[in-house]
MARSE-315678 format. One record per residue (C-alpha): x negated, y, z negated; residue number from 1; residue in three letters. Coordinates in Angstrom, 3 decimals. Layout:
+----------+----------+----------+-----+--------+
:     east :    north :       up : num : residu :
+----------+----------+----------+-----+--------+
:        X :        Y :        Z : NUM :    ALA :
...
+----------+----------+----------+-----+--------+
***
This chain:
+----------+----------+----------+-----+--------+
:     east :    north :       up : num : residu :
+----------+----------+----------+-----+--------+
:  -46.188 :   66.208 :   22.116 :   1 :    UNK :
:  -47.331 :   63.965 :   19.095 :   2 :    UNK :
:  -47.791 :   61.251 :   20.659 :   3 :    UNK :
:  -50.573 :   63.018 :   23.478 :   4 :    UNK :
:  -52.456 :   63.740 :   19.997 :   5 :    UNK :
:  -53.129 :   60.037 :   19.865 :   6 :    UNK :
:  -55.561 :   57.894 :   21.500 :   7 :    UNK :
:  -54.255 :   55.381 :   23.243 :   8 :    UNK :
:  -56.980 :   52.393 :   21.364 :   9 :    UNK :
:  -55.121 :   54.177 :   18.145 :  10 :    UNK :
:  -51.150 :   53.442 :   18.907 :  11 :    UNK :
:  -52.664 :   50.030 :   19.814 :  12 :    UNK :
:  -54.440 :   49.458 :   16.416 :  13 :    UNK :
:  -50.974 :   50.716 :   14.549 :  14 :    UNK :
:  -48.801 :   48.406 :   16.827 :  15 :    UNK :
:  -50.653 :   45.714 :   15.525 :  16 :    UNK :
:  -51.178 :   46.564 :   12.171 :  17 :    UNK :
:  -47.424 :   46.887 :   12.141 :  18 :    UNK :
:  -47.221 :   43.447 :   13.785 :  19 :    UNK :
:  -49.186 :   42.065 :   11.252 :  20 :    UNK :
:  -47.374 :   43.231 :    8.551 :  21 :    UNK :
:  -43.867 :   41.926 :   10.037 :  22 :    UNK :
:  -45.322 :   38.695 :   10.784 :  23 :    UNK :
:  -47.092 :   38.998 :    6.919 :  24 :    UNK :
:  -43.306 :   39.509 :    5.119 :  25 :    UNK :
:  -42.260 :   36.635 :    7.491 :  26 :    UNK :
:  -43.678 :   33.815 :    5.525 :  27 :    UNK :
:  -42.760 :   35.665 :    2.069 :  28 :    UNK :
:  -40.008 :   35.086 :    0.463 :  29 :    UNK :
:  -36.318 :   36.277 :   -0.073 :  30 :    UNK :
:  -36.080 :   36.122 :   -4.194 :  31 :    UNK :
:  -32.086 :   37.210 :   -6.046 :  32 :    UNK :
:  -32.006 :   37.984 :   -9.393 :  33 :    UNK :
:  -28.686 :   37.347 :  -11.305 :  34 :    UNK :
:  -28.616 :   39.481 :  -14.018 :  35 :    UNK :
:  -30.708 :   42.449 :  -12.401 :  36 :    UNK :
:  -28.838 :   45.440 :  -14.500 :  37 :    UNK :
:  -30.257 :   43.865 :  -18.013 :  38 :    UNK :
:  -33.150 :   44.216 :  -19.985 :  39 :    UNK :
:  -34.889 :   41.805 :  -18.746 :  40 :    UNK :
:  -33.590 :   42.118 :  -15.454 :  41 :    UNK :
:  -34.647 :   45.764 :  -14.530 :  42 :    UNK :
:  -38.508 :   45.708 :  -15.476 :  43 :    UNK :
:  -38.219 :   41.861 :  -13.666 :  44 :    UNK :
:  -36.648 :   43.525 :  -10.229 :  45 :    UNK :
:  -39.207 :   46.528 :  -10.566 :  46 :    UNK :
:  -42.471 :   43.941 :  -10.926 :  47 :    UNK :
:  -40.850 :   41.692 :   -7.652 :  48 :    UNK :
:  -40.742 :   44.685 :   -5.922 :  49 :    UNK :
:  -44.027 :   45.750 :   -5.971 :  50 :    UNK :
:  -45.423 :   42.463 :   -4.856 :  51 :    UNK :
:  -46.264 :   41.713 :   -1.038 :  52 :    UNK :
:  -44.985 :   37.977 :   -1.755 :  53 :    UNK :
:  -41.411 :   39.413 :   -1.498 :  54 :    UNK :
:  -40.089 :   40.146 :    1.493 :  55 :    UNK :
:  -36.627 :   40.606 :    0.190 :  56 :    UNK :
:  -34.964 :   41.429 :   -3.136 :  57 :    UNK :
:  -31.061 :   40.690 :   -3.673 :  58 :    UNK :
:  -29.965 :   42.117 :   -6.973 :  59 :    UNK :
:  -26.950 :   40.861 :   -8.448 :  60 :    UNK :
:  -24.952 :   41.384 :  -12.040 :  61 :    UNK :
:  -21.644 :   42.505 :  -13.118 :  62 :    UNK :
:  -21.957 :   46.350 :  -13.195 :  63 :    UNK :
:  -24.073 :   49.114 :  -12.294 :  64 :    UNK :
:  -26.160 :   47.038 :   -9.857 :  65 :    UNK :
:  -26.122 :   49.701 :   -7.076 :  66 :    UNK :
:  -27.309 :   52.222 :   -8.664 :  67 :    UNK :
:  -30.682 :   49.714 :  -10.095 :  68 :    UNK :
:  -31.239 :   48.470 :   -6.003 :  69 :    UNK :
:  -31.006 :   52.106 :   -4.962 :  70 :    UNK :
:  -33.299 :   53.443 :   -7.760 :  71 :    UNK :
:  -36.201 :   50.545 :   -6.831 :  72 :    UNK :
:  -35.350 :   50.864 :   -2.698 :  73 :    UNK :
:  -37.129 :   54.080 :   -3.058 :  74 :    UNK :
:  -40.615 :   52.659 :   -4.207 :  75 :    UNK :
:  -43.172 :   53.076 :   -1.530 :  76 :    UNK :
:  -43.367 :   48.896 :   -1.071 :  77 :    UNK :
:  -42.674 :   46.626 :    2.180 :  78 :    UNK :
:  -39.975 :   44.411 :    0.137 :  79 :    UNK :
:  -35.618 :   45.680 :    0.934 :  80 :    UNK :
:  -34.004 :   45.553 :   -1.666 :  81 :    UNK :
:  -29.903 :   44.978 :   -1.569 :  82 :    UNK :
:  -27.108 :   45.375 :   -4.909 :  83 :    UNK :
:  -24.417 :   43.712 :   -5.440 :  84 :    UNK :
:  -21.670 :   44.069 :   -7.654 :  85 :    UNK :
:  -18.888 :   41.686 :   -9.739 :  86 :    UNK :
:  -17.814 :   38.048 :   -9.138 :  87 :    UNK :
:  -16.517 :   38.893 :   -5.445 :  88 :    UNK :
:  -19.878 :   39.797 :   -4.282 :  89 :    UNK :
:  -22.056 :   36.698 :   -6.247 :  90 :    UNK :
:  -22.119 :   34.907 :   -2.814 :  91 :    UNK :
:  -23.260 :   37.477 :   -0.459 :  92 :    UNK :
:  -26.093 :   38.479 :   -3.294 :  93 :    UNK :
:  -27.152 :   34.641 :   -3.170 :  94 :    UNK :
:  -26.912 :   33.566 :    0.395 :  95 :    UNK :
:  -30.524 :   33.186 :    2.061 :  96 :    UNK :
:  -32.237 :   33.120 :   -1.041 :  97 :    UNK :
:  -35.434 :   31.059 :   -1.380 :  98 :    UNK :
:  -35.825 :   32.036 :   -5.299 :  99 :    UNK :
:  -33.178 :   32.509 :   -7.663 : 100 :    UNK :
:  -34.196 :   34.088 :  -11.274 : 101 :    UNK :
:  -31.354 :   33.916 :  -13.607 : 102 :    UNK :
:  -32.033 :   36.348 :  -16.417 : 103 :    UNK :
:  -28.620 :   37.282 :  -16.931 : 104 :    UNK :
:  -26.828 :   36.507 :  -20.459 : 105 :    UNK :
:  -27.053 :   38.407 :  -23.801 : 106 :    UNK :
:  -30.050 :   39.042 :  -26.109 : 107 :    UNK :
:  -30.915 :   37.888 :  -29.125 : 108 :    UNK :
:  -29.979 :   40.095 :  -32.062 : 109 :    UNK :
:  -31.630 :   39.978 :  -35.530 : 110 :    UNK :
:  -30.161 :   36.728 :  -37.317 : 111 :    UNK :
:  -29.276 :   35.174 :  -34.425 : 112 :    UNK :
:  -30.616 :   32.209 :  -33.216 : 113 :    UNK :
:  -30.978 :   30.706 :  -29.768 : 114 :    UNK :
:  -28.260 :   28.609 :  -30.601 : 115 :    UNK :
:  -25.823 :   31.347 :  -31.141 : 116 :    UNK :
:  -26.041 :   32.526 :  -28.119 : 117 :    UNK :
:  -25.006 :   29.263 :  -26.055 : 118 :    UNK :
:  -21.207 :   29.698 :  -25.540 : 119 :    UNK :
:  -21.598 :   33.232 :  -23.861 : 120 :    UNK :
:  -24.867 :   32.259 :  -21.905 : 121 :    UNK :
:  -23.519 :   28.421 :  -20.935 : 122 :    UNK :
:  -20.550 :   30.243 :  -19.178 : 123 :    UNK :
:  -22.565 :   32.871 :  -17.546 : 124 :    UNK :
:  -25.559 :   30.309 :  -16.106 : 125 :    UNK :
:  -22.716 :   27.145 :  -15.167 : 126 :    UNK :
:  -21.213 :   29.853 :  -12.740 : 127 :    UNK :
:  -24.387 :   30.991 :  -11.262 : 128 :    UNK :
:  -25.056 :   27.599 :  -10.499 : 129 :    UNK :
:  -21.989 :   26.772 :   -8.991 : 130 :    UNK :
:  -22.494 :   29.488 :   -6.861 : 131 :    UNK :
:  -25.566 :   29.084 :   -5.964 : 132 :    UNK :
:  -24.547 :   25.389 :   -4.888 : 133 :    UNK :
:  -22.069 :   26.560 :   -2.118 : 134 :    UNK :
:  -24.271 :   29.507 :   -1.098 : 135 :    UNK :
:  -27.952 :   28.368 :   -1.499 : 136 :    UNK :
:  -28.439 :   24.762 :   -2.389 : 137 :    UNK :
:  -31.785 :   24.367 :   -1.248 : 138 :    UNK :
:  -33.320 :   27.024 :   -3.324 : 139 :    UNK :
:  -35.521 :   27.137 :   -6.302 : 140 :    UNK :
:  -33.644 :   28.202 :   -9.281 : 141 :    UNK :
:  -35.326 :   29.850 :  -12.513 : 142 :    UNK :
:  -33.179 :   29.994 :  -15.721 : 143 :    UNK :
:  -34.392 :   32.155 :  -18.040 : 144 :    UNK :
:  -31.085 :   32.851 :  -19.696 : 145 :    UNK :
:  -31.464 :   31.007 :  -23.251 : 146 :    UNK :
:  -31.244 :   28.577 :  -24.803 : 147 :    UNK :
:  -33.020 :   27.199 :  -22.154 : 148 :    UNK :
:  -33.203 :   24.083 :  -23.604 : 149 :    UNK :
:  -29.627 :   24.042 :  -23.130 : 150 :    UNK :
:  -29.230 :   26.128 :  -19.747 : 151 :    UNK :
:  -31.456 :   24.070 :  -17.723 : 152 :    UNK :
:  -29.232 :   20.762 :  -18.513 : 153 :    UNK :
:  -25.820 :   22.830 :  -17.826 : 154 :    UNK :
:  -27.120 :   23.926 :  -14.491 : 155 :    UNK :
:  -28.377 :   20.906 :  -13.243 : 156 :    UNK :
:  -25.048 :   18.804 :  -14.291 : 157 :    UNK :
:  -22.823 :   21.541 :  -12.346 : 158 :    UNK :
:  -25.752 :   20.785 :   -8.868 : 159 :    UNK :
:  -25.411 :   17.279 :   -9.083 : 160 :    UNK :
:  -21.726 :   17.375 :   -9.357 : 161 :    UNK :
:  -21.775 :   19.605 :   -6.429 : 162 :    UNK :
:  -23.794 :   17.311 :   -4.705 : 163 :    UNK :
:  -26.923 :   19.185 :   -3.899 : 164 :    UNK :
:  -28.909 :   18.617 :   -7.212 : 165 :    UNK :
:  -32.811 :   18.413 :   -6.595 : 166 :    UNK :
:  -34.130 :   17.840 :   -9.615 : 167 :    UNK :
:  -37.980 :   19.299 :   -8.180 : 168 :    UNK :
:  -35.820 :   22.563 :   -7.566 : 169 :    UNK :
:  -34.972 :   23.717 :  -10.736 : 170 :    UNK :
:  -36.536 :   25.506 :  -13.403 : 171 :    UNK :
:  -36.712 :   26.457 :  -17.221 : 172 :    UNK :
:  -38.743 :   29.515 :  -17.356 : 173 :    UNK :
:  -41.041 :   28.835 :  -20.442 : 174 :    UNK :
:  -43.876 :   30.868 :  -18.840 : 175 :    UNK :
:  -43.323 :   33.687 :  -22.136 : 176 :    UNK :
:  -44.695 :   31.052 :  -24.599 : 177 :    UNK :
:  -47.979 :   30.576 :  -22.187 : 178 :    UNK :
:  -48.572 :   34.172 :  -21.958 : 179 :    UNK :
:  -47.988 :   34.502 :  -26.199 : 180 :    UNK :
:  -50.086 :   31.844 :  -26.615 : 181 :    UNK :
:  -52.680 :   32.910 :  -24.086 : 182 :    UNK :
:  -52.094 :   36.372 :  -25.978 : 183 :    UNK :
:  -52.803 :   35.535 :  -29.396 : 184 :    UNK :
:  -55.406 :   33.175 :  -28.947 : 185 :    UNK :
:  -57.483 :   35.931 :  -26.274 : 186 :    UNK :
:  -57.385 :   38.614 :  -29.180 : 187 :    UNK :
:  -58.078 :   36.161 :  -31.576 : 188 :    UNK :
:  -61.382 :   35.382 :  -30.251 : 189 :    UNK :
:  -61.902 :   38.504 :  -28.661 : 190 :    UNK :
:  -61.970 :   36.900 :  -25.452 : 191 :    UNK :
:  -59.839 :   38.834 :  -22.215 : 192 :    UNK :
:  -56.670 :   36.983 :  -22.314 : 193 :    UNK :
:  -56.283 :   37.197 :  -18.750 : 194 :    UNK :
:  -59.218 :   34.729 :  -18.721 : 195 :    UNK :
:  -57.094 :   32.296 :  -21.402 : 196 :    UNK :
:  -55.304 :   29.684 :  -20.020 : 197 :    UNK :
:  -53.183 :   27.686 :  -23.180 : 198 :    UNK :
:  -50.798 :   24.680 :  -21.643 : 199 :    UNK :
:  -47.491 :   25.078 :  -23.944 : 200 :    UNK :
:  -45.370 :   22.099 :  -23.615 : 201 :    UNK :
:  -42.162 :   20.487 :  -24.874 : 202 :    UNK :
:  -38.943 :   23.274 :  -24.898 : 203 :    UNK :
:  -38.313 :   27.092 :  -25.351 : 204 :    UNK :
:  -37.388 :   27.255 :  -29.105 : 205 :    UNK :
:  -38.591 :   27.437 :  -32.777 : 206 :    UNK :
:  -40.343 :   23.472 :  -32.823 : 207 :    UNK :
:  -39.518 :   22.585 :  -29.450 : 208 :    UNK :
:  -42.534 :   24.727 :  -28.578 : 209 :    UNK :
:  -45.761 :   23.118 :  -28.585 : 210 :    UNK :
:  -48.997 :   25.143 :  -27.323 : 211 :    UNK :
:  -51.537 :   22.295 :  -26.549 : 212 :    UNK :
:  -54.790 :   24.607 :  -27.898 : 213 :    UNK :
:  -56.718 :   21.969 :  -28.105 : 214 :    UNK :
:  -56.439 :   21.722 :  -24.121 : 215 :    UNK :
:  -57.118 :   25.205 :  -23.998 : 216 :    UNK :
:  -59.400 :   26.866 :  -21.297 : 217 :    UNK :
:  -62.129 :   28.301 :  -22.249 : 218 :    UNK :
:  -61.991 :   25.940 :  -25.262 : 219 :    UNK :
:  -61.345 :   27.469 :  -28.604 : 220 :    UNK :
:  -61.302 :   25.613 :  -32.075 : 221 :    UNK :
:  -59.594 :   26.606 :  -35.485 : 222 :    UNK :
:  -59.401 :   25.764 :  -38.854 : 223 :    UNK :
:  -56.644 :   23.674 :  -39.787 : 224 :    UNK :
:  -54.814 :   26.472 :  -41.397 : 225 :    UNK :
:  -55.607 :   29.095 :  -38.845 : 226 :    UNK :
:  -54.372 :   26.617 :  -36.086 : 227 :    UNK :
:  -51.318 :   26.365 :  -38.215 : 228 :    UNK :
:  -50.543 :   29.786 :  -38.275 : 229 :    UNK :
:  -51.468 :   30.032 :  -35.156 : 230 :    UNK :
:  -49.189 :   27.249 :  -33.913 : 231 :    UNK :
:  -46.124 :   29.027 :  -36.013 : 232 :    UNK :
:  -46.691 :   32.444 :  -34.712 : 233 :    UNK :
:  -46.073 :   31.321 :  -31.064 : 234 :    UNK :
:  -43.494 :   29.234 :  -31.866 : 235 :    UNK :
:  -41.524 :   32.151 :  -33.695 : 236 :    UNK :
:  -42.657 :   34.902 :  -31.638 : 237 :    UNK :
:  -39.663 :   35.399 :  -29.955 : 238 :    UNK :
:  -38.115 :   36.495 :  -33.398 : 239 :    UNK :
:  -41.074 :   38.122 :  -34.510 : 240 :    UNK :
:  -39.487 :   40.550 :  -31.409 : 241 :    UNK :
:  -36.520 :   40.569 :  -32.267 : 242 :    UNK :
:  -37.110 :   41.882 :  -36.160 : 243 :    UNK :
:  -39.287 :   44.589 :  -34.640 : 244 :    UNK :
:  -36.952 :   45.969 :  -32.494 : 245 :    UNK :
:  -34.428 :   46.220 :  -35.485 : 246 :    UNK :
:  -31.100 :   45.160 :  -33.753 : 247 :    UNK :
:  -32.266 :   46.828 :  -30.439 : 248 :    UNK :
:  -32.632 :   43.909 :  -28.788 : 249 :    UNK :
:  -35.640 :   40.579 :  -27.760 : 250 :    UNK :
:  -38.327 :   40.080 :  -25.806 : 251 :    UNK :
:  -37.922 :   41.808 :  -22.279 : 252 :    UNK :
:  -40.491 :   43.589 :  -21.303 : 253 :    UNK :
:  -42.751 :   40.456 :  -22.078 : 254 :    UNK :
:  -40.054 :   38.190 :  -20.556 : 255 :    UNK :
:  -40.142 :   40.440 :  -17.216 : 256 :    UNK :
:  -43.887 :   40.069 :  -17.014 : 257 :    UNK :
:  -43.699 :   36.312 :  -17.486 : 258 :    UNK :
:  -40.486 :   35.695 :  -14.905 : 259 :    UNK :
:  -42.552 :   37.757 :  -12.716 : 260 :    UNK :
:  -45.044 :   35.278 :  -13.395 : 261 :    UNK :
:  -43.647 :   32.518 :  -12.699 : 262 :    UNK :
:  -41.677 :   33.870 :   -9.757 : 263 :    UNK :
:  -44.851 :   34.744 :   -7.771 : 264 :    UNK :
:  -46.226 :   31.591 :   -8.689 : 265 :    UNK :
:  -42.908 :   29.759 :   -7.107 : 266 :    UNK :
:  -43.465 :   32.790 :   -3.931 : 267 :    UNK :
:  -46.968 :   31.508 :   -3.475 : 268 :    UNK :
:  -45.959 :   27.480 :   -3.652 : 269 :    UNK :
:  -43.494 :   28.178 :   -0.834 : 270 :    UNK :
:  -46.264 :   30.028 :    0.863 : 271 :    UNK :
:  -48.069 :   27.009 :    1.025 : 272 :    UNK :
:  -50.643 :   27.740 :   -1.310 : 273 :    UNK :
:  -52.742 :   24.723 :   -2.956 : 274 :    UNK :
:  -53.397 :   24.617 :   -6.701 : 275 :    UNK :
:  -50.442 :   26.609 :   -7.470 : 276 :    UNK :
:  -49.515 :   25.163 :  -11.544 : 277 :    UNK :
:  -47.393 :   26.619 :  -14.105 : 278 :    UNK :
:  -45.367 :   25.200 :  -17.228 : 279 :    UNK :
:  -41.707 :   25.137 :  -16.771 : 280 :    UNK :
:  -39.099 :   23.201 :  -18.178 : 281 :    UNK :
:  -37.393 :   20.393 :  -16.278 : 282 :    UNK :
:  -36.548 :   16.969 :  -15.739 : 283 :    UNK :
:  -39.001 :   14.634 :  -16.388 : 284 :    UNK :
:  -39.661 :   11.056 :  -17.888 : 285 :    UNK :
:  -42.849 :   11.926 :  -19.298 : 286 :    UNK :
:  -41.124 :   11.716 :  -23.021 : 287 :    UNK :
:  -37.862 :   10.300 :  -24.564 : 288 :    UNK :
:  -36.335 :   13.397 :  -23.733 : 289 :    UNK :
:  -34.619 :   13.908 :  -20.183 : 290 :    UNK :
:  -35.847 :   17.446 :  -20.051 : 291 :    UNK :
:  -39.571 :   18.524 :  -21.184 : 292 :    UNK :
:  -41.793 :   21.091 :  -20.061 : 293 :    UNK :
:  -45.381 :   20.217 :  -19.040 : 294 :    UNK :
:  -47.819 :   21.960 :  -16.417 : 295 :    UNK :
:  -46.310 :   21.118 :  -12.795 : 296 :    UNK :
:  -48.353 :   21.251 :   -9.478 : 297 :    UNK :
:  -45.572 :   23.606 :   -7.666 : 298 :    UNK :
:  -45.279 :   23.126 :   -3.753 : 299 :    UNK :
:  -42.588 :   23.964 :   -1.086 : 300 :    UNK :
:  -39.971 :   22.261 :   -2.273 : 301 :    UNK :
:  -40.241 :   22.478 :   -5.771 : 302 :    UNK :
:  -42.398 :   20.242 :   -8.181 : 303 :    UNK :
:  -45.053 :   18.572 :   -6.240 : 304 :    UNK :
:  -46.572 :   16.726 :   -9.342 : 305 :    UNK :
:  -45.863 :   16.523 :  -12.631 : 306 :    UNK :
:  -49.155 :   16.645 :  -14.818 : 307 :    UNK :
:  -48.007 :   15.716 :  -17.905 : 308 :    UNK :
:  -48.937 :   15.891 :  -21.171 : 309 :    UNK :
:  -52.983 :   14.752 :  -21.052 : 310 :    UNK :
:  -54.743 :   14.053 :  -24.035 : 311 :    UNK :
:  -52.922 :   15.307 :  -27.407 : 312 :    UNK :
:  -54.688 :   16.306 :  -30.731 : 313 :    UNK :
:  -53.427 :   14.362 :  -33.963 : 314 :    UNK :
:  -52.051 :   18.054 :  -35.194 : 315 :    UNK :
:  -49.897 :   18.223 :  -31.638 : 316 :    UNK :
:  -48.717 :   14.675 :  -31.690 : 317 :    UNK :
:  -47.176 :   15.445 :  -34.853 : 318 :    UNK :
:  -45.410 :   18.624 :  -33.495 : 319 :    UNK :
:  -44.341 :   16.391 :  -30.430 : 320 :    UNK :
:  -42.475 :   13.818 :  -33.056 : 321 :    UNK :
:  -41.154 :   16.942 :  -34.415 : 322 :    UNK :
:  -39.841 :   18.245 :  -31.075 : 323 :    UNK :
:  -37.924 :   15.281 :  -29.845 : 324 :    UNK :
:  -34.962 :   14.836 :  -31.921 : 325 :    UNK :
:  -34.482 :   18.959 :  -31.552 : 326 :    UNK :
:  -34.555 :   18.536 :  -27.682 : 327 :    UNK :
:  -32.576 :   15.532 :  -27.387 : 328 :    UNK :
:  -29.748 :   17.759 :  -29.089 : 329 :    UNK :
:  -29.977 :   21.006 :  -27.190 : 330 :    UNK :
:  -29.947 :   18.757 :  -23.940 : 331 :    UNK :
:  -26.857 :   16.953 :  -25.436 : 332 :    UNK :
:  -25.410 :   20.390 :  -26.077 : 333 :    UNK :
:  -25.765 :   21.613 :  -22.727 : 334 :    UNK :
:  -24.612 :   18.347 :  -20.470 : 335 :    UNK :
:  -21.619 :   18.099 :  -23.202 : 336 :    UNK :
:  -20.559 :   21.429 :  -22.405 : 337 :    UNK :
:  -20.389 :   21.092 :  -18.499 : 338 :    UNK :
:  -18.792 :   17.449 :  -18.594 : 339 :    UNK :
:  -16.315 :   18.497 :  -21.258 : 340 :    UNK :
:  -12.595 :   18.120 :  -20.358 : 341 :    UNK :
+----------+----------+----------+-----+--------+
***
């Protein structure tokens, strides 16, 4: 009887509009988070799945993951998404995956350090990655679990001893200290900070973080104490979060929004969009250390170009000399702990 009601020209405009949309969530992309159930991991999941780029979403952590992929399944967007469960179920959760975003781990409580939290979180992110070597070694991985300047190195020593490391594939997620920066300096200058675009380089703690404002777009000066400040507030923000939130927890909200980021830059890259550049930390000879974060030129497979550094200020080569011998550590830290008998 309904379908009398309908003009024929009309079931042929929704057939194809429904065609369209198929064929649309085709070329998107299949993104798993590991860690989905956390604090970062919930508002993360809930921003992927609201974006067309994802076709699917596969949600994995150690408990209550279920009842997360059943909450966001029923939001009115294209993307499925699937839970799973516990160790057993780490492999189905991965397998297919085009994007892997590993927020899981623990947060950052007041006094703690990034440091502090590397024997829980160097466990947690060297299994991920073994899994996702057996059940999706092409993919590109995202570690967000800190240190990152530590994480990164463990999961790339457990890829290339599984044989399928790519070193274009994986990714430090530093995308939180370009949105701070990009942040701060916007209300600064009362300019939108949507419309600020701040490279930060180097790594994704205290000193290791070095916002290049004097690259900066539009361009923005300050006085040498103001840039100071300025300089030290992004580096620190992270704890700035963490004493505000009084032993609640870090940064996830703002650590969703930037993994989101980065992720739907990564969706679009696959896509094979042009242009597509975000900071991230990787591997890289561009300094003495084997791991550095600069603006990449993202493609299909990965990194497409590194960009480097460009032109430095005298105040940001200093904070580069600074950064070094911190890096060279972490990295130490992290390889140590996966080659370790």
């Amino acid at each position: 009887m309904f379908s009398r009601l309908i003009k024929p020209q009309t079931v042929a405009v929704l057939h194809n509009n429904a065609k369209n949309i198929c064929t649309s969530s085709q070329r998107n992309a299949k993104v798993a988070v590991c860690g989905a159930s956390g604090g970062i991991g919930q508002p993360l999941s809930l921003l992927l799945k609201q974006s067309p780029l994802v076709t699917e979403l596969s949600l994995y952590d150690i408990v209550h993951t279920p009842g997360v992929a059943a909450d966001l399944s029923h939001i009115d967007t294209f993307s499925k998404v699937t839970g799973y469960n516990g160790p057993e179920q780490l492999k189905d959760a991965l397998k297919g995956a085009d994007i892997v975003i590993i927020p899981a781990g623990v947060p950052r409580k007041p006094g703690m350090t990034r440091d502090d939290l590397f024997n829980t979180n160097a466990s947690i992110v060297r299994d991920l990655a073994a899994a996702c070597a057996e059940a999706c070694p092409k993919a590109l991985i995202g570690i967000i679990s800190n240190p990152v300047n530590s994480t990164v190195p463990i999961a790339s020593e457990v890829l290339q001893k599984a044989g399928v490391y790519d070193p274009n594939r994986v990714f430090g997620v530093t995308t939180l200290d370009v949105v701070r920066a990009n942040a701060f300096i916007g209300h600064g200058k009362g300019i939108d900070p949507t419309t600020v675009n701040c490279p930060v380089v180097g790594g994704h703690s205290g000193v290791t973080i070095i916002p290049l404002i004097s690259q900066c777009k539009p361009a923005v000066t300050f006085e040498k104490a103001a840039l100071k400040a300025l300089t030290e507030r992004i580096q620190e923000a992270g704890t700035e979060v963490v004493k505000a939130k009084a032993g609640a927890g870090s940064a996830t909200l703002s650590m969703a929004h930037a993994g989101a980021k980065f992720t739907f830059s990564l969706c679009r890259a696959l896509k094979g969009e042009q242009n597509v550049i975000e900071c991230a930390f990787v591997r890289s000879n561009i300094t003495e250390a084997k791991y550095f974060s600069t603006p990449l030129l993202l493609g299909p497979n990965g990194i497409q170009k590194n960009l480097g550094l460009g032109q430095l200020s005298d105040f940001e080569s200093e904070l580069l000399k600074a950064a070094i011998p911190e890096l060279k550590k972490n990295i130490q830290k992290g390889e140590d702990f996966v080659n370790k008998k």
